[in-house]
C-alpha positions in Angstrom: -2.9 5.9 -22.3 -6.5 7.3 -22.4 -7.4 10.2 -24.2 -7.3 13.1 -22.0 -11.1 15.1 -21.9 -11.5 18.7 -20.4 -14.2 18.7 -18.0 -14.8 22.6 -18.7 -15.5 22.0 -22.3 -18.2 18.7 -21.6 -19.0 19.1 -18.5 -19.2 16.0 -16.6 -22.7 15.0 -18.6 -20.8 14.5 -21.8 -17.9 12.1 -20.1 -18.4 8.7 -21.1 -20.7 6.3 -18.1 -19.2 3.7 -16.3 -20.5 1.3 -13.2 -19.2 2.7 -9.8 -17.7 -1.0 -9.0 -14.6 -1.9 -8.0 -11.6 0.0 -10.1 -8.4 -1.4 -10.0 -5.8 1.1 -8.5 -3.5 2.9 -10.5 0.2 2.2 -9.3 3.3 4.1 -8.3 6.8 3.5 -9.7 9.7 3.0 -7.0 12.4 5.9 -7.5 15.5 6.8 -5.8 15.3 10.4 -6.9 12.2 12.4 -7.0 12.5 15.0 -10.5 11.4 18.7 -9.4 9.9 21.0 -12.1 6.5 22.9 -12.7 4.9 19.6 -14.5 4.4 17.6 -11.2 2.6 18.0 -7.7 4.3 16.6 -4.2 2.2 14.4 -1.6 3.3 13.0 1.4 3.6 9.2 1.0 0.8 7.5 3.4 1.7 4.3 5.4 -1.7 2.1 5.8 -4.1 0.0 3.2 -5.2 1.6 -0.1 -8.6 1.5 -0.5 -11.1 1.8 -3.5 -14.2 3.2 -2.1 -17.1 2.6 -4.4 -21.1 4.0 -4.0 -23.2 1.9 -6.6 -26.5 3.2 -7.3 -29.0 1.4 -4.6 -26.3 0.6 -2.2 -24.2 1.4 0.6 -20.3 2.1 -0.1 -18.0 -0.7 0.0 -14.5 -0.3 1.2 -12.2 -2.7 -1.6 -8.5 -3.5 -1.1 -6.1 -3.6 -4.3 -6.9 -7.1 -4.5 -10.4 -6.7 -4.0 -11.4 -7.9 -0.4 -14.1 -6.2 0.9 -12.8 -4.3 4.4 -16.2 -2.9 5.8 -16.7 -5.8 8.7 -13.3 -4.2 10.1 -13.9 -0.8 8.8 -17.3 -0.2 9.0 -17.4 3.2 11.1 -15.3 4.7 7.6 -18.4 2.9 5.8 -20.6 4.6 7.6 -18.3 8.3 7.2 -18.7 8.0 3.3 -22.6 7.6 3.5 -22.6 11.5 2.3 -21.3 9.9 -1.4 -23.8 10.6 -4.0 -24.8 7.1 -6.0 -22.2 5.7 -8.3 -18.9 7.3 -7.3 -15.2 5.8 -6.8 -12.4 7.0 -4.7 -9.1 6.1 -4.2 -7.6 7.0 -0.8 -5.9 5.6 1.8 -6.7 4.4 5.5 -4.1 5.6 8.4 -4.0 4.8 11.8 -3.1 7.9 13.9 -1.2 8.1 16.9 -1.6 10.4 19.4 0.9 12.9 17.8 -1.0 12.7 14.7 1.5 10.4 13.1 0.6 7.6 11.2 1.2 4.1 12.5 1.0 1.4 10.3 0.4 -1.4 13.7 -2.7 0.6 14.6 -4.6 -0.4 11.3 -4.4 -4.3 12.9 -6.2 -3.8 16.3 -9.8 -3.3 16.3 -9.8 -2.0 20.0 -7.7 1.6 19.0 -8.9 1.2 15.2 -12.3 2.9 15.5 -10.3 6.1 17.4 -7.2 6.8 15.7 -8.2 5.2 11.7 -8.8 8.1 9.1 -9.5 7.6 5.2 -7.2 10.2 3.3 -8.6 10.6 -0.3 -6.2 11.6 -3.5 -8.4 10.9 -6.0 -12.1 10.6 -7.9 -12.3 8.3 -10.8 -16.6 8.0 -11.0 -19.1 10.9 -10.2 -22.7 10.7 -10.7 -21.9 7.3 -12.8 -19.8 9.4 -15.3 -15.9 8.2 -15.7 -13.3 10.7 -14.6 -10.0 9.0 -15.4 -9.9 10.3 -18.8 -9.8 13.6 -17.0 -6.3 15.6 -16.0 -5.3 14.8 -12.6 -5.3 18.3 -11.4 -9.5 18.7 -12.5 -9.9 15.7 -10.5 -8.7 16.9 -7.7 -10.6 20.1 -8.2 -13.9 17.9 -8.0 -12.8 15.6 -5.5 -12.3 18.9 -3.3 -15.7 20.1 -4.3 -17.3 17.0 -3.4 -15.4 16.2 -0.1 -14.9 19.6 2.2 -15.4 18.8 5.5 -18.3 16.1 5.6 -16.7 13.7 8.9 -13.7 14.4 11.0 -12.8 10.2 9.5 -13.1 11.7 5.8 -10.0 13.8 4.9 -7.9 15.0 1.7 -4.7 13.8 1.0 -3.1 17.7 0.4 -0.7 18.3 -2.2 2.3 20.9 -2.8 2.6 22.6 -6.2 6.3 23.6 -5.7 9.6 21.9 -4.7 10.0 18.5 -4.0 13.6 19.2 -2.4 11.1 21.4 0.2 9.0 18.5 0.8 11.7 16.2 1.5 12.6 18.0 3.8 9.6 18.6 5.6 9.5 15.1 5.6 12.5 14.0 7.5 11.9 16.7 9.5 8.6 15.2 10.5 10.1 11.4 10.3 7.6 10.5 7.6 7.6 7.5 5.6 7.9 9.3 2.1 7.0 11.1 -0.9 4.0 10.6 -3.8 4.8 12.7 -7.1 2.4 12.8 -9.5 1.7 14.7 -13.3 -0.2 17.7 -12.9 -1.9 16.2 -16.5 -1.6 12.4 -15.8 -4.8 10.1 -16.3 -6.1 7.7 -14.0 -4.7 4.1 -15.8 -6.0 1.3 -13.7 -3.4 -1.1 -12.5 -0.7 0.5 -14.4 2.2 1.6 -12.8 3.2 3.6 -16.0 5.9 6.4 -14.4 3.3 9.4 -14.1 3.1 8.7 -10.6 6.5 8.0 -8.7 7.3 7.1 -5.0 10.6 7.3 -2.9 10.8 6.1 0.8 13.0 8.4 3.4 12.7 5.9 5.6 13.3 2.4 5.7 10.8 -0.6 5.0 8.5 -2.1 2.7 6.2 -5.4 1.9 7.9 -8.6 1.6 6.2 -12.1 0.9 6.5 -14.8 3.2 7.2 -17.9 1.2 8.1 -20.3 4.1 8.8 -20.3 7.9 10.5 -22.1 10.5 8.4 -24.0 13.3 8.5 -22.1 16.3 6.7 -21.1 19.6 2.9 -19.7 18.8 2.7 -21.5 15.0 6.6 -20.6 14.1 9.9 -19.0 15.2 10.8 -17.0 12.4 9.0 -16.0 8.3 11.3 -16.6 5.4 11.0 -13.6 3.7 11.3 -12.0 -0.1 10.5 -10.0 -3.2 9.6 -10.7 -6.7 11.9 -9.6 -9.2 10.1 -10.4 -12.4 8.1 -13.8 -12.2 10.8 -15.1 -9.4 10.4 -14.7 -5.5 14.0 -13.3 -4.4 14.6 -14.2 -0.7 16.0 -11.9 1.6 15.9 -12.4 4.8 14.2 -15.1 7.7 12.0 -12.6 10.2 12.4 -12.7 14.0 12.1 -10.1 15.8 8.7 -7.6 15.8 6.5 -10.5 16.8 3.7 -10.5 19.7 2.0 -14.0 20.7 -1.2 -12.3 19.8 0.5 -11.2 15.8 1.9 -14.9 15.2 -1.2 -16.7 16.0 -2.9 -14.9 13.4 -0.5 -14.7 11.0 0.4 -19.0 11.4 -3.6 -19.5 11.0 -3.3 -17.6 7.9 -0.5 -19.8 6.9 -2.6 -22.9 7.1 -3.4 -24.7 3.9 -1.0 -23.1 2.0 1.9 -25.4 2.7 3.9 -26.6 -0.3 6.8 -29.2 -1.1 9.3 -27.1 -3.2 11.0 -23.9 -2.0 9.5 -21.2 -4.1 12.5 -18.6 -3.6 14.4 -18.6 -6.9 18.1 -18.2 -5.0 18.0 -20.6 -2.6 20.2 -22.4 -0.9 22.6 -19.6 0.0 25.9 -21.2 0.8 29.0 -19.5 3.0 28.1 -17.1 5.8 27.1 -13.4 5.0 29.4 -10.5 6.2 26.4 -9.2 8.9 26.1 -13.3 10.2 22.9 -15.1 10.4 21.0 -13.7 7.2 22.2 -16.9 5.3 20.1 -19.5 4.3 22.2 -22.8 3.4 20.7 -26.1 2.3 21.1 -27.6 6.2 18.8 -24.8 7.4 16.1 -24.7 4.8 15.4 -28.2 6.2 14.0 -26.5 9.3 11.8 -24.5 7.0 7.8 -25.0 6.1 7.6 -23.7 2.6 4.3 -21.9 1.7 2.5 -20.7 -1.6 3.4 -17.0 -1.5 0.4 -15.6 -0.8 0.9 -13.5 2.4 2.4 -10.0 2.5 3.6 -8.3 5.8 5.3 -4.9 6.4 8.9 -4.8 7.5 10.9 -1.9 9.0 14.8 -2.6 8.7 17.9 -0.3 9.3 19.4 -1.2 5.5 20.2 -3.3 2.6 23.4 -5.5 3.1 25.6 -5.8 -0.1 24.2 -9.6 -0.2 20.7 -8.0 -0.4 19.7 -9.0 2.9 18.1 -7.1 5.7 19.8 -5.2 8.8 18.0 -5.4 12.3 14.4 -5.9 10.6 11.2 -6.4 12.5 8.1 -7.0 11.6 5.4 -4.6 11.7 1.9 -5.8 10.4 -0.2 -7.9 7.8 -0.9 -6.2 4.1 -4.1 -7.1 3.2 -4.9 -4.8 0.6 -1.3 -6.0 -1.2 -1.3 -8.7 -3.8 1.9 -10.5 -3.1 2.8 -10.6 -7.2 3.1 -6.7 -6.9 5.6 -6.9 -4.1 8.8 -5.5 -5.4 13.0 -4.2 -4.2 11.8 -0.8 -3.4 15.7 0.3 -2.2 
């Protein structure tokens, strides 16, 4: 962990430099129970892409997924939004689509027609300012500066509030609301970088998450259903082959993505399943992986599903978008 520097005793002139390039995104750790206590702050979890957005001296910002694809073709009205950045700053934020309720929808982040309307860019954090490195700094005196630096500069730019109090309170608020979930995070917790170190936690009221299509069956528009799973260490767990959710428009793009990444072997780890599971169907036994096209797992997609079977399957799951700013090696149980 970094050394932890007080911005009130250097001032941000004496914190070390550092390029406002990409920064790789510091992680959150799956729970099933949030802690309370005085030590941490509550955010509400945010259902869309998590974006880097970095301002190098001499040029305009550039929008960077967690595996560092560049979003401003799709995105470039949120490009244009952050122009008010001074040279060589980083944030780390989130883009939602909003419906018209206000309510975030992960679908509305894949159409460019409603995109421009309903997408926001919520910010939780500042890691460069004026080319100076702030992820040394507390996490609370980063947000004091990112508040500073932000205030109300586009109705496209927002903060990402927090609650200093009770996270049994923001649950509730939460299911009350029908919100995905909650972010809690160390009032004194630096910025690590890729590190998904337990300072900042996550737990999902609702059901879904990522999975990683490593195979698919042949079907009408490119294929008729995605063989589906999670990593578990260095192995790709299967879980579940993906039907329903699926426009014509959603499986033409997602079969062209598909293309060129066909492989021989099956990569899921605990396949064949033989004998037929208690909910029917789920199973996949060595006579029906020979329907399946077997792909490098390189493609994430969000999946809403009603719960986990005690095979590990999924109940009534559809399919609800593309990840693109998910590397499919991070991609793990979060239930």
């Amino acid at each position: 962990m970094k050394k932890r520097v007080s911005a009130k005793d250097s001032g941000l002139a004496k914190l070390p430099k550092a390029d406002a390039g990409f920064v790789e995104p510091m992680l959150c750790e799956p729970v099933k129970t949030v802690l309370d206590g005085p030590e941490w702050i509550f955010e509400v979890k945010l259902d869309g892409f998590r974006i880097i957005a970095a301002k190098p001296a001499g040029e305009a910002v550039t929008l960077w997924t967690r595996k560092k694809n560049s979003l401003n073709r799709k995105f470039f009205y949120i490009v244009d939004a952050l122009s008010f950045l001074p040279e060589d700053t980083v944030l780390d934020g989130e883009l939602v689509g909003l419906d018209a309720k206000g309510k975030s929808q992960f679908s509305l982040l894949q159409s460019f027609r409603s995109a421009a309307e309903s997408v926001r860019y919520y910010i939780f954090d500042i890691l460069r300012l004026h080319g100076r490195d702030l992820t040394g700094l507390p996490l609370m005196e980063r947000k004091s500066l990112l508040r500073e630096l932000i205030e109300s500069k586009d109705e496209r730019i927002l903060l990402s509030e927090f609650v200093d109090g009770s996270a049994k309170a923001m649950l509730k608020h939460i299911r009350e609301h029908k919100l995905e979930g909650i972010v809690a995070k160390k009032k004194d917790s630096v910025y690590e970088p890729g590190a998904r170190s337990g300072a900042w936690v996550k737990h999902r009221v609702n059901q879904g998450q990522e999975f990683v299509v490593g195979g698919y069956v042949p079907g009408t528009h490119g294929f008729e259903s995605l063989v589906i799973g999670y990593y578990r260490g260095r192995e790709l767990i299967y879980v579940h082959r993906l039907v329903a959710g699926f426009v014509p428009a959603a499986k033409k793009e997602i079969f062209a993505k598909l293309q060129g990444l066909e492989i021989r072997e099956c990569p899921f780890v605990n396949l064949p399943q033989e004998g037929k599971s208690r909910w029917g169907g789920e199973g996949l036994n060595a006579e029906k992986m020979k329907a399946c096209v077997w792909v490098k797992p390189k493609i994430v997609v969000q999946v809403e599903f009603l719960e986990w079977t005690s095979e590990t399957h999924l109940r009534h799951a559809k399919y609800v978008g593309v990840r693109e700013d998910k590397a499919a090696k991070d991609v793990v149980r979060e239930g």
